[in-house]
mmCIF file of the N, C-alpha and C atoms, coordinates in Angstrom:
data_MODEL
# 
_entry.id   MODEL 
# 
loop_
_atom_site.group_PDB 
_atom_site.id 
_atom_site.type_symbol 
_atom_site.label_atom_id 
_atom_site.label_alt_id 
_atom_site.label_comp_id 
_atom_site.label_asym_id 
_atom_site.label_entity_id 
_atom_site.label_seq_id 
_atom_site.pdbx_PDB_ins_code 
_atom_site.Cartn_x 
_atom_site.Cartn_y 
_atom_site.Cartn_z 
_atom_site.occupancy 
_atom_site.B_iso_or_equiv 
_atom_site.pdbx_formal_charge 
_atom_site.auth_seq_id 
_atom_site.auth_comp_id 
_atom_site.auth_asym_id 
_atom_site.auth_atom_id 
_atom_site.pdbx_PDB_model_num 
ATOM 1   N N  . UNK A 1 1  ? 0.846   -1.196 0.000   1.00 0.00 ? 1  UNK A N  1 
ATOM 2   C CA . UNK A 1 1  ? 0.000   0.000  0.000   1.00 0.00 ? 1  UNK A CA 1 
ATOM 3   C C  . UNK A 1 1  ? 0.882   1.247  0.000   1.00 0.00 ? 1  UNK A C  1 
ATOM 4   N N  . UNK A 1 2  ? 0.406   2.073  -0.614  1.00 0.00 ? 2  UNK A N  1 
ATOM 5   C CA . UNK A 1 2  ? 1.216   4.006  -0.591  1.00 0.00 ? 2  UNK A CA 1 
ATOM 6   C C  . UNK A 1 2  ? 1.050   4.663  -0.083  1.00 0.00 ? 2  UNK A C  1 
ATOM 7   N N  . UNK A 1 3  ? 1.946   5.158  0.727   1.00 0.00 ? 3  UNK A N  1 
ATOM 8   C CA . UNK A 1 3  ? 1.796   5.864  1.859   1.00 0.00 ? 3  UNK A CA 1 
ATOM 9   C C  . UNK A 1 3  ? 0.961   7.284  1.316   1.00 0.00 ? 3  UNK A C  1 
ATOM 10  N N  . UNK A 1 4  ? -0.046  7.666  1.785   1.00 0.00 ? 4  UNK A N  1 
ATOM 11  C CA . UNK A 1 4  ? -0.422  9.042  1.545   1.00 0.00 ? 4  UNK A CA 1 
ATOM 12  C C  . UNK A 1 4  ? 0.095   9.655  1.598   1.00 0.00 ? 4  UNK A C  1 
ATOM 13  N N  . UNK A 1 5  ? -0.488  10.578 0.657   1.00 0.00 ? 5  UNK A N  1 
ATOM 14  C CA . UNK A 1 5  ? 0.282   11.819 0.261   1.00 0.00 ? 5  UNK A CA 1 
ATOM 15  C C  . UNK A 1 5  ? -0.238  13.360 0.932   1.00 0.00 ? 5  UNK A C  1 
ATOM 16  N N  . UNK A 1 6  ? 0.282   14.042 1.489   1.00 0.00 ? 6  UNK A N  1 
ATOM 17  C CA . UNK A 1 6  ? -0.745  15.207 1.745   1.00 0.00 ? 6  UNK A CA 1 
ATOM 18  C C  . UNK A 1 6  ? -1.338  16.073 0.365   1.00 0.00 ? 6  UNK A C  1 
ATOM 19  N N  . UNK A 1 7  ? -2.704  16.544 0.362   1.00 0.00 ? 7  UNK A N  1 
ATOM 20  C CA . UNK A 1 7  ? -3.102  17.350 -0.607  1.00 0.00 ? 7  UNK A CA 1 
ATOM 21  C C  . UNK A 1 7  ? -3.302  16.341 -1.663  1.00 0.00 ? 7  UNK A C  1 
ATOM 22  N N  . UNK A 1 8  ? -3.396  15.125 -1.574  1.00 0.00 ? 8  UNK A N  1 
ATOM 23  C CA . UNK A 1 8  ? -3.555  14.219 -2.759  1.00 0.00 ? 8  UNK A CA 1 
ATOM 24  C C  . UNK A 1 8  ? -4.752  13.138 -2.538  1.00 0.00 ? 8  UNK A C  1 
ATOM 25  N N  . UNK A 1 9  ? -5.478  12.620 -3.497  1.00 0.00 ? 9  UNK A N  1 
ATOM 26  C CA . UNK A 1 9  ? -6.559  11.508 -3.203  1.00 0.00 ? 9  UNK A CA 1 
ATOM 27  C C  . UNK A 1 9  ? -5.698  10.689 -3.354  1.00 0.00 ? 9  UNK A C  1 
ATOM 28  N N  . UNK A 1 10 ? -6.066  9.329  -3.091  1.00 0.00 ? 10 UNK A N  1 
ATOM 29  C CA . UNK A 1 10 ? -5.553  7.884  -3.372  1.00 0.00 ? 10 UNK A CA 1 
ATOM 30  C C  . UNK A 1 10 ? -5.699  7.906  -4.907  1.00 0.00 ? 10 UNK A C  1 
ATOM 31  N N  . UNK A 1 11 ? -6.323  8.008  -6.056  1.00 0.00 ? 11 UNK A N  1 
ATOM 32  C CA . UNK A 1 11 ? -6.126  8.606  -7.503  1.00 0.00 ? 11 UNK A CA 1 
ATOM 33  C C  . UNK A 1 11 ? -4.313  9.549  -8.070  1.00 0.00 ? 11 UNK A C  1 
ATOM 34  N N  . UNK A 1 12 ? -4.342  9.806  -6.817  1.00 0.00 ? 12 UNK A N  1 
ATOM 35  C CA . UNK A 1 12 ? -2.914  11.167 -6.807  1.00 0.00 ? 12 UNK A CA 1 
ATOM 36  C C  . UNK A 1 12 ? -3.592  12.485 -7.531  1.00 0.00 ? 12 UNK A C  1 
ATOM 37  N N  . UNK A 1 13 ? -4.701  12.762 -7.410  1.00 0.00 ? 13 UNK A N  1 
ATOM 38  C CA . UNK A 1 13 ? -5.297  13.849 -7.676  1.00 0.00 ? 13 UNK A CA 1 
ATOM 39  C C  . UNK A 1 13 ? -4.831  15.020 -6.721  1.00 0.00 ? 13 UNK A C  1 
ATOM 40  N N  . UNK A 1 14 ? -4.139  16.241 -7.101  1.00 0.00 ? 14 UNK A N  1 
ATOM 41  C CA . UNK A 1 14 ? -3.994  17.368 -6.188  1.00 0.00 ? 14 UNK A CA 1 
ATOM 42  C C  . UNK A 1 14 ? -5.047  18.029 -5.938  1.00 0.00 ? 14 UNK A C  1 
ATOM 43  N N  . UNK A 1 15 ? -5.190  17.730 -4.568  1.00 0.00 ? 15 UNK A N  1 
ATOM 44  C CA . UNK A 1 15 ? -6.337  18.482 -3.996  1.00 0.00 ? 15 UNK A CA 1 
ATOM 45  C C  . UNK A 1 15 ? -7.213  20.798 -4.148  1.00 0.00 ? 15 UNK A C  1 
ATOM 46  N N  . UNK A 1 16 ? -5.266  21.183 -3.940  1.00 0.00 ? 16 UNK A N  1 
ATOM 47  C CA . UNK A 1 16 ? -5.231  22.139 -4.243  1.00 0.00 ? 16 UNK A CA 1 
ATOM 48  C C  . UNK A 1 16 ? -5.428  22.673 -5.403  1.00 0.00 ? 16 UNK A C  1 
ATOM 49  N N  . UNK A 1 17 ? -4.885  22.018 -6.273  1.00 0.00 ? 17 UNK A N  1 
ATOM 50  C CA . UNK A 1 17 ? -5.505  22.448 -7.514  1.00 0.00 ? 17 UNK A CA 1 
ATOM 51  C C  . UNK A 1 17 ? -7.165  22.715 -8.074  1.00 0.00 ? 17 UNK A C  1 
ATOM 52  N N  . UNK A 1 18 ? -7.071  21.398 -7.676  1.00 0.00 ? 18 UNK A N  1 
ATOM 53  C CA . UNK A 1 18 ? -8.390  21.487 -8.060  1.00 0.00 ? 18 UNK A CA 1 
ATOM 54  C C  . UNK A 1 18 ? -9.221  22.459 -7.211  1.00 0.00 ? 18 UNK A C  1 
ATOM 55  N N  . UNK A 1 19 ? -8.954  22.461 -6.323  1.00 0.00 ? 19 UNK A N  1 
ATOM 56  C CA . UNK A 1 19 ? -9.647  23.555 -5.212  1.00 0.00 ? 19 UNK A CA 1 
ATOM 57  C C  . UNK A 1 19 ? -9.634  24.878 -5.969  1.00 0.00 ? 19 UNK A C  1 
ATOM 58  N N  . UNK A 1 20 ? -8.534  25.582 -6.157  1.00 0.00 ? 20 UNK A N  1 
ATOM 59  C CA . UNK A 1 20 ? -7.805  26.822 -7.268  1.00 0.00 ? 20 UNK A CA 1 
ATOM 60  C C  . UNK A 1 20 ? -8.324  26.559 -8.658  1.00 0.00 ? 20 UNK A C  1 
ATOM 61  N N  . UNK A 1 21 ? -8.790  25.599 -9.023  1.00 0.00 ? 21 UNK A N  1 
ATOM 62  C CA . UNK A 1 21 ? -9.599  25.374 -10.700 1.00 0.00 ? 21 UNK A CA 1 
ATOM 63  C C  . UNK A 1 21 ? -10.985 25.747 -10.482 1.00 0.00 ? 21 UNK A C  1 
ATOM 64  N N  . UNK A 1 22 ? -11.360 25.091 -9.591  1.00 0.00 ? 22 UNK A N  1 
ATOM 65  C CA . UNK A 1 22 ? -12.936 25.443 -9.170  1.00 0.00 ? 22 UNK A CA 1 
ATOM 66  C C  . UNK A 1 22 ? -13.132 26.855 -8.722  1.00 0.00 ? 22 UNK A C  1 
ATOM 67  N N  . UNK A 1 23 ? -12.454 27.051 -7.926  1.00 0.00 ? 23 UNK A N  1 
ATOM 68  C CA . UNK A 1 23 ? -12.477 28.629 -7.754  1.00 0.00 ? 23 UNK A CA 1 
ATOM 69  C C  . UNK A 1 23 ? -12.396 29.625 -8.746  1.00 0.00 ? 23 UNK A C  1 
ATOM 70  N N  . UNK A 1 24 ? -11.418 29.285 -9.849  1.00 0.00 ? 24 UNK A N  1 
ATOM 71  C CA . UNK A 1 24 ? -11.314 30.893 -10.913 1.00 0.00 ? 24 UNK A CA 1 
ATOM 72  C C  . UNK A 1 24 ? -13.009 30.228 -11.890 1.00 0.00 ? 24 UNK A C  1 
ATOM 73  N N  . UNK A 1 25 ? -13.187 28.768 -11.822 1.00 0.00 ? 25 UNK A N  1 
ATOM 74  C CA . UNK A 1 25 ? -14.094 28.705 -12.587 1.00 0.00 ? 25 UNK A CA 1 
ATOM 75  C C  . UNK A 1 25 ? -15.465 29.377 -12.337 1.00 0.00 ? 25 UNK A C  1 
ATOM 76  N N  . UNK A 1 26 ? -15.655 29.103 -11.210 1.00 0.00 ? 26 UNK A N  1 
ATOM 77  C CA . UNK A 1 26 ? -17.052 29.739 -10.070 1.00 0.00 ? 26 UNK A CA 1 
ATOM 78  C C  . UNK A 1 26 ? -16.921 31.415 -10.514 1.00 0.00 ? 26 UNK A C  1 
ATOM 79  N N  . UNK A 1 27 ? -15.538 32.364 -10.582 1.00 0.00 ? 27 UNK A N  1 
ATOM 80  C CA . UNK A 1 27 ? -15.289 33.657 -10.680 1.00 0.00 ? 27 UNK A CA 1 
ATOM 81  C C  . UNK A 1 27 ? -15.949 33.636 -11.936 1.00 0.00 ? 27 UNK A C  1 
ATOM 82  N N  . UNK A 1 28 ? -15.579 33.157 -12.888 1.00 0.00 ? 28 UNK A N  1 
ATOM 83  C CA . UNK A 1 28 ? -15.640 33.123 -14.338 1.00 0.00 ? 28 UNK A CA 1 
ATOM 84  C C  . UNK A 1 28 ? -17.144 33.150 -14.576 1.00 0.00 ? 28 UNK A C  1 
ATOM 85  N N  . UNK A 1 29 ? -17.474 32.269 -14.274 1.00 0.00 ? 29 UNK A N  1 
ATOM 86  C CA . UNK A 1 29 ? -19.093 32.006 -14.287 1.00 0.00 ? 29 UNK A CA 1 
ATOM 87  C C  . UNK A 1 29 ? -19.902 32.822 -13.468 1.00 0.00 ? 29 UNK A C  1 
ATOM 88  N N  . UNK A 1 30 ? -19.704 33.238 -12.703 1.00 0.00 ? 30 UNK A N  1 
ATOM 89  C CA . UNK A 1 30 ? -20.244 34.904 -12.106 1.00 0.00 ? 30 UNK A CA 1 
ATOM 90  C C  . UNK A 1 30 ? -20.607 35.685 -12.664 1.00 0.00 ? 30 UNK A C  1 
ATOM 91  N N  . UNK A 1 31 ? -19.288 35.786 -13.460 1.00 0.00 ? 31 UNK A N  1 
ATOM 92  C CA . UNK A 1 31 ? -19.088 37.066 -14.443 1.00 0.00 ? 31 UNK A CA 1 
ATOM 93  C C  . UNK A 1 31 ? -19.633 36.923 -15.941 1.00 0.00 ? 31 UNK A C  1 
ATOM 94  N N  . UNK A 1 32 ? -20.307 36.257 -16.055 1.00 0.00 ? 32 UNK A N  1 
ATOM 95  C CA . UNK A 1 32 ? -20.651 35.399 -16.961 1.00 0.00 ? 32 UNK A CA 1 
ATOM 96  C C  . UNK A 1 32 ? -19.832 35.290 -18.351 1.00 0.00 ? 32 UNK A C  1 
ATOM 97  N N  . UNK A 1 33 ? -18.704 34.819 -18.069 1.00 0.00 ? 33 UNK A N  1 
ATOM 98  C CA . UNK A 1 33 ? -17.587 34.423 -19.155 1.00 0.00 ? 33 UNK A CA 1 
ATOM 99  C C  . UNK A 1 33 ? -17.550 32.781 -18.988 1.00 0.00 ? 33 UNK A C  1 
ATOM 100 N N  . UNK A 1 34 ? -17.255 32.428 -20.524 1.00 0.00 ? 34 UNK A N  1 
ATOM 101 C CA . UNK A 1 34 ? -16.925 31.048 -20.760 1.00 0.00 ? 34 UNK A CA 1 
ATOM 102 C C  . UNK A 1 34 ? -15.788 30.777 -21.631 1.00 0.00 ? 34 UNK A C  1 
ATOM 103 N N  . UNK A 1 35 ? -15.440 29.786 -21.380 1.00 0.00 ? 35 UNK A N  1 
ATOM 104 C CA . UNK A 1 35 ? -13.822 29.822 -21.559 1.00 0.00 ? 35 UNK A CA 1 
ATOM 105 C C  . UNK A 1 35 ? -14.451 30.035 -23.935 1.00 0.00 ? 35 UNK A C  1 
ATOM 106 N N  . UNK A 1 36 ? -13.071 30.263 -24.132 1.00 0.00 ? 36 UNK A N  1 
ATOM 107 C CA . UNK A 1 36 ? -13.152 30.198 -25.868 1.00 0.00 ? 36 UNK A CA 1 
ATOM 108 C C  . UNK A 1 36 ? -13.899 28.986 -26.535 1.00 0.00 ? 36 UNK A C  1 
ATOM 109 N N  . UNK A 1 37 ? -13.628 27.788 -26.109 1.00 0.00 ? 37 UNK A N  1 
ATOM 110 C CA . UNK A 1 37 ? -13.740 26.907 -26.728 1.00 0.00 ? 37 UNK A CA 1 
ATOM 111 C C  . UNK A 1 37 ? -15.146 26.836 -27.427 1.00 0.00 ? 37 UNK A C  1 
ATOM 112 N N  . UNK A 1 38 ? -16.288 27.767 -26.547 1.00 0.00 ? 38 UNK A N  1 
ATOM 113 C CA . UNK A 1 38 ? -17.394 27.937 -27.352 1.00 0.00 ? 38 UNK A CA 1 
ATOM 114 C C  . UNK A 1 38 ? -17.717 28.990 -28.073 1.00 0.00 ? 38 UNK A C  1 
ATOM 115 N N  . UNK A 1 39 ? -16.919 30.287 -27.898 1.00 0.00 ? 39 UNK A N  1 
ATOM 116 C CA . UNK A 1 39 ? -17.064 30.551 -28.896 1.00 0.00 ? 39 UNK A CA 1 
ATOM 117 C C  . UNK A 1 39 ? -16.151 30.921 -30.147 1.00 0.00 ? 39 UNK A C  1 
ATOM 118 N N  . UNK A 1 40 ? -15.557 29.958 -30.085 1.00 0.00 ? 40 UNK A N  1 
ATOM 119 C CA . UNK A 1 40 ? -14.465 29.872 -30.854 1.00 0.00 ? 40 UNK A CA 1 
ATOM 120 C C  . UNK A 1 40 ? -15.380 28.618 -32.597 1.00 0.00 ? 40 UNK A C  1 
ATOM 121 N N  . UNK A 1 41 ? -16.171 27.700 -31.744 1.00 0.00 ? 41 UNK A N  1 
ATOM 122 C CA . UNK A 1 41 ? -17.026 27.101 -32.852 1.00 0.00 ? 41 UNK A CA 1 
ATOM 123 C C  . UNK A 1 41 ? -18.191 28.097 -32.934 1.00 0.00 ? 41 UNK A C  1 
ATOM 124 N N  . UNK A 1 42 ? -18.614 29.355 -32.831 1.00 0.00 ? 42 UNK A N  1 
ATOM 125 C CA . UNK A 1 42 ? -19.912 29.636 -32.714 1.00 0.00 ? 42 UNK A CA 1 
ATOM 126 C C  . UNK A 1 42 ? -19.437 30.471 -34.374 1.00 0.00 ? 42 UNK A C  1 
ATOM 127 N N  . UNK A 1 43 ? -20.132 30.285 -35.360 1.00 0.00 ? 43 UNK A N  1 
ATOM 128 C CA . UNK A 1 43 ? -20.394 31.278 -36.566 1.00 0.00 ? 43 UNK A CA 1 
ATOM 129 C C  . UNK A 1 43 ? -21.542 32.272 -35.770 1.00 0.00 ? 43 UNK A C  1 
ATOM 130 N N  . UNK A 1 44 ? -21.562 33.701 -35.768 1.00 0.00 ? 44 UNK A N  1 
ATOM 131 C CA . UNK A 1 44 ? -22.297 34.386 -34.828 1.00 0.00 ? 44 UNK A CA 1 
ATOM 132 C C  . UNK A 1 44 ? -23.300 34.830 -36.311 1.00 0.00 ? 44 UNK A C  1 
ATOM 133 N N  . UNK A 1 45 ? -22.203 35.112 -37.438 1.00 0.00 ? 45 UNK A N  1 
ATOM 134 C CA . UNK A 1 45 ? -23.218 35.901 -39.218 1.00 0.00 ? 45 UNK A CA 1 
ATOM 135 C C  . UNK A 1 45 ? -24.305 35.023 -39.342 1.00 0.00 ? 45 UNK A C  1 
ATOM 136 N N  . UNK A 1 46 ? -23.575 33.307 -39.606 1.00 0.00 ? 46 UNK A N  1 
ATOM 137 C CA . UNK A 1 46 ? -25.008 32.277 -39.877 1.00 0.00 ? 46 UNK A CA 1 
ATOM 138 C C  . UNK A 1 46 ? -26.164 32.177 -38.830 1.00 0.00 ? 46 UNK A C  1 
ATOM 139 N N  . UNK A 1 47 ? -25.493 32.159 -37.569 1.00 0.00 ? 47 UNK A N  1 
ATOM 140 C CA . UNK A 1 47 ? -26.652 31.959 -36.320 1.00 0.00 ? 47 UNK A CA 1 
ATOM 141 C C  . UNK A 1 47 ? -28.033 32.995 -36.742 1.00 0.00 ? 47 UNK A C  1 
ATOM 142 N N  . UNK A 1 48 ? -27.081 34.216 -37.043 1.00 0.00 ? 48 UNK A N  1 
ATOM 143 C CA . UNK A 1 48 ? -27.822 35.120 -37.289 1.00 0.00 ? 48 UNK A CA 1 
ATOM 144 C C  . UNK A 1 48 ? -28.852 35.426 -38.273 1.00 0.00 ? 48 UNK A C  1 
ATOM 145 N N  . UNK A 1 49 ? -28.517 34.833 -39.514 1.00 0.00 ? 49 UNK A N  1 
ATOM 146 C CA . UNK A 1 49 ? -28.938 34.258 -40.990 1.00 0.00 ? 49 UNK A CA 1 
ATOM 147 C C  . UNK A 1 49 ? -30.239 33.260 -40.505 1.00 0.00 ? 49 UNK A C  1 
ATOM 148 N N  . UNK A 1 50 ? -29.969 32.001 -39.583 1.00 0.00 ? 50 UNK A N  1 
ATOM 149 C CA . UNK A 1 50 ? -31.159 31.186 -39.542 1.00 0.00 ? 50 UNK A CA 1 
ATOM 150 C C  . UNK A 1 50 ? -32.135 31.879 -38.602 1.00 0.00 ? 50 UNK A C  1 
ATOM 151 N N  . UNK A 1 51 ? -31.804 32.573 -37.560 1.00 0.00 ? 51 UNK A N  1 
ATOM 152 C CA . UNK A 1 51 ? -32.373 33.274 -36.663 1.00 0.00 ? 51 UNK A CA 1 
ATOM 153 C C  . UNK A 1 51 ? -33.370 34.043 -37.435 1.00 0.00 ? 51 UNK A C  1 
ATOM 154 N N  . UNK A 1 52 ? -33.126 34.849 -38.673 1.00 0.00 ? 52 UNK A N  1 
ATOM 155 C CA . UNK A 1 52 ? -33.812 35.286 -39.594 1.00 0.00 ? 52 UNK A CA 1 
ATOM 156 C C  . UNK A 1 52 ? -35.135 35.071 -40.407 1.00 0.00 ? 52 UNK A C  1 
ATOM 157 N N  . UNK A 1 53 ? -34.520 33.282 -41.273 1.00 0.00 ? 53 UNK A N  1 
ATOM 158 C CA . UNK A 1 53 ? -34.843 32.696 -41.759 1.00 0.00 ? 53 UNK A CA 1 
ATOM 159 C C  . UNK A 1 53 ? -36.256 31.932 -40.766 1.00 0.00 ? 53 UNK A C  1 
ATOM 160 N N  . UNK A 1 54 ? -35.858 31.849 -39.694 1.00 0.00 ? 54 UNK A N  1 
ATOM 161 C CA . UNK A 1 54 ? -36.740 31.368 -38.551 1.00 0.00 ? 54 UNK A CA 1 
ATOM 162 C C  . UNK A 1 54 ? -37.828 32.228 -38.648 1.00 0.00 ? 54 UNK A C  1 
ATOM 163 N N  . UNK A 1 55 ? -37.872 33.230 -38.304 1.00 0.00 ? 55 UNK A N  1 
ATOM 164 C CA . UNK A 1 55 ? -38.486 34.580 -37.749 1.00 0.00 ? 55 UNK A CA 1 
ATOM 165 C C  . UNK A 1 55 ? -39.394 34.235 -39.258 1.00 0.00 ? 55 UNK A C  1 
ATOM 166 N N  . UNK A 1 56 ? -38.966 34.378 -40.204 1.00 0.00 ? 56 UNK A N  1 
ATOM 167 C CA . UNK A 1 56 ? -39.714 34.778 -41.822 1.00 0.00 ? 56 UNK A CA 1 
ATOM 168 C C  . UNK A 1 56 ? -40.285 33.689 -41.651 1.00 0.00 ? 56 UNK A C  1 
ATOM 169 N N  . UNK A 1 57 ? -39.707 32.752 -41.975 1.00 0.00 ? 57 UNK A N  1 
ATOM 170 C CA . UNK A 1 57 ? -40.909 31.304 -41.794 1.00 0.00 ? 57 UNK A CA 1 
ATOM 171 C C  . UNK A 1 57 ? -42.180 31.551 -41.053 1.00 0.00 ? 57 UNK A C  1 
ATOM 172 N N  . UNK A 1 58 ? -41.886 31.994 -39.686 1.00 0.00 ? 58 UNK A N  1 
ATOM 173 C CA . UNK A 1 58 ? -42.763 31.924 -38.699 1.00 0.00 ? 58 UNK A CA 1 
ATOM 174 C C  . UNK A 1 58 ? -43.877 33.409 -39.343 1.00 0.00 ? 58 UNK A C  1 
ATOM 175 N N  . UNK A 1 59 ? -43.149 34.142 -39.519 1.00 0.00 ? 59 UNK A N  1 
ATOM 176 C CA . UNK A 1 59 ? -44.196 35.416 -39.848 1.00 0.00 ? 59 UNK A CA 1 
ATOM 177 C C  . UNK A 1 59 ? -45.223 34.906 -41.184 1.00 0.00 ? 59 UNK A C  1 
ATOM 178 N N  . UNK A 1 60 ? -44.680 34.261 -41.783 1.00 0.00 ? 60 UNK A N  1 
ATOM 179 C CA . UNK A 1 60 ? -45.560 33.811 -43.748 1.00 0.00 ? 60 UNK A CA 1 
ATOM 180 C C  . UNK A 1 60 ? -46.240 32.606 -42.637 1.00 0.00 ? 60 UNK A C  1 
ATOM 181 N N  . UNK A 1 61 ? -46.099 31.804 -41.708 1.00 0.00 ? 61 UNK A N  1 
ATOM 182 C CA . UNK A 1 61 ? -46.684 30.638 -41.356 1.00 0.00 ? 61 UNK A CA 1 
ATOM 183 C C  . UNK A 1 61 ? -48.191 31.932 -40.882 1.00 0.00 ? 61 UNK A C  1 
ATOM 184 N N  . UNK A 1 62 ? -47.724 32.782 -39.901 1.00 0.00 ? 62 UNK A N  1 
ATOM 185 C CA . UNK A 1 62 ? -49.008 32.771 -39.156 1.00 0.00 ? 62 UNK A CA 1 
ATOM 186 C C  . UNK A 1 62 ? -49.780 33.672 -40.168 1.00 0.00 ? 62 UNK A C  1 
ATOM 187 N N  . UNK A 1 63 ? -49.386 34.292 -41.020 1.00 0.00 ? 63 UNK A N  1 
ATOM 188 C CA . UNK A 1 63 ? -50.130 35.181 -42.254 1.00 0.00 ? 63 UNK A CA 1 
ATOM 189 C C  . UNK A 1 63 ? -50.984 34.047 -42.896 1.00 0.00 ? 63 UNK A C  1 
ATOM 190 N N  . UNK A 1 64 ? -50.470 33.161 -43.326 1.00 0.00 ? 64 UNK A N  1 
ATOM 191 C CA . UNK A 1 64 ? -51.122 32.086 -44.170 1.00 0.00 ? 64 UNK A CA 1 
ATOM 192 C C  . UNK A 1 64 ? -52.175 31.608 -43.138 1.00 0.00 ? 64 UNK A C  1 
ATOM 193 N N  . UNK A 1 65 ? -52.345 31.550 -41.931 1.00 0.00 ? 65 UNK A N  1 
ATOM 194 C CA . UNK A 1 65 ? -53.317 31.007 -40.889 1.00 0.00 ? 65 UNK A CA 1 
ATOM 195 C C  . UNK A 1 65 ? -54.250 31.584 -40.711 1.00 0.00 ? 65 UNK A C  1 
ATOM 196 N N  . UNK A 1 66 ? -53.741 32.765 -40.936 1.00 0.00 ? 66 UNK A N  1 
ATOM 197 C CA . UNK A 1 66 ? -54.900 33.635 -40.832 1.00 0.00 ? 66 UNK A CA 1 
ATOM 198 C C  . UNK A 1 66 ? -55.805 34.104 -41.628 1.00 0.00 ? 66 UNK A C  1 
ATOM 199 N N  . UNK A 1 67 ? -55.024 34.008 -42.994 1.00 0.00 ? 67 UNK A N  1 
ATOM 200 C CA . UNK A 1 67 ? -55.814 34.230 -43.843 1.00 0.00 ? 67 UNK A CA 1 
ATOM 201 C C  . UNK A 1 67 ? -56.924 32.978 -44.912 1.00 0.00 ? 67 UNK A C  1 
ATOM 202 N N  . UNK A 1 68 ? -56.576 31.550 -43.860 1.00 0.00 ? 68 UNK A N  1 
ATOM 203 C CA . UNK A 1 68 ? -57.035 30.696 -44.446 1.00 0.00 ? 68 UNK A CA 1 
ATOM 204 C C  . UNK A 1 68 ? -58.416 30.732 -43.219 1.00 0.00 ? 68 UNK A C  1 
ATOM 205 N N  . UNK A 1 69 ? -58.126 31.038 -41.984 1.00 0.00 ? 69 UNK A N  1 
ATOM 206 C CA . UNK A 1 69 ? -59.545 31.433 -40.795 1.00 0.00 ? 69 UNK A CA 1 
ATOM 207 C C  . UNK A 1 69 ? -60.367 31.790 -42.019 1.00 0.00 ? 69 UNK A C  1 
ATOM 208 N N  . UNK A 1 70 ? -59.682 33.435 -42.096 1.00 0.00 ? 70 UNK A N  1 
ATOM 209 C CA . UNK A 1 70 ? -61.065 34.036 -42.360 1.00 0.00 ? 70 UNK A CA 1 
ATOM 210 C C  . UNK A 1 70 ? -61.691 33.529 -43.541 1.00 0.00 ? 70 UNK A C  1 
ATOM 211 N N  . UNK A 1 71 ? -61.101 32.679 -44.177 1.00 0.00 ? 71 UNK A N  1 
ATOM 212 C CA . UNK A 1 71 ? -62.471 32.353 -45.908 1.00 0.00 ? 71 UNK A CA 1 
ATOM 213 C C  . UNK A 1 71 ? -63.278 31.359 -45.057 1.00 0.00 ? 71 UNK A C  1 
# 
């Protein structure tokens, strides 16, 4: 068996660290920042394009609904 370690799990995980990871992460997320990695995949022009495309769909959907009520 291995003698323990201070600041370490039986894994050999550093306790401190992780303690100091969780912490700037908790700051981060406060502040409401997220690390790059998302938006580093985000196209913000296309999001914006279907966001559009959405909206128009939806506006000709409820025009057409309405105008099929009233006949």
């Amino acid at each position: 068996m291995m003698a323990k370690q201070p600041n370490k799990t039986v894994a050999g995980t550093n306790i401190q660290e992780v303690r100091q990871q969780n912490a700037q992460s908790a700051q981060a997320g406060a502040a409401g920042q997220f690390g790059t990695e998302f938006a580093a995949e985000t196209n913000i022009q296309e999001v914006k394009q279907q966001n559009a495309q959405s909206e128009s769909r939806k506006a000709q959907s409820t025009t057409r609904q309405t105008s099929n009520q009233s006949k």
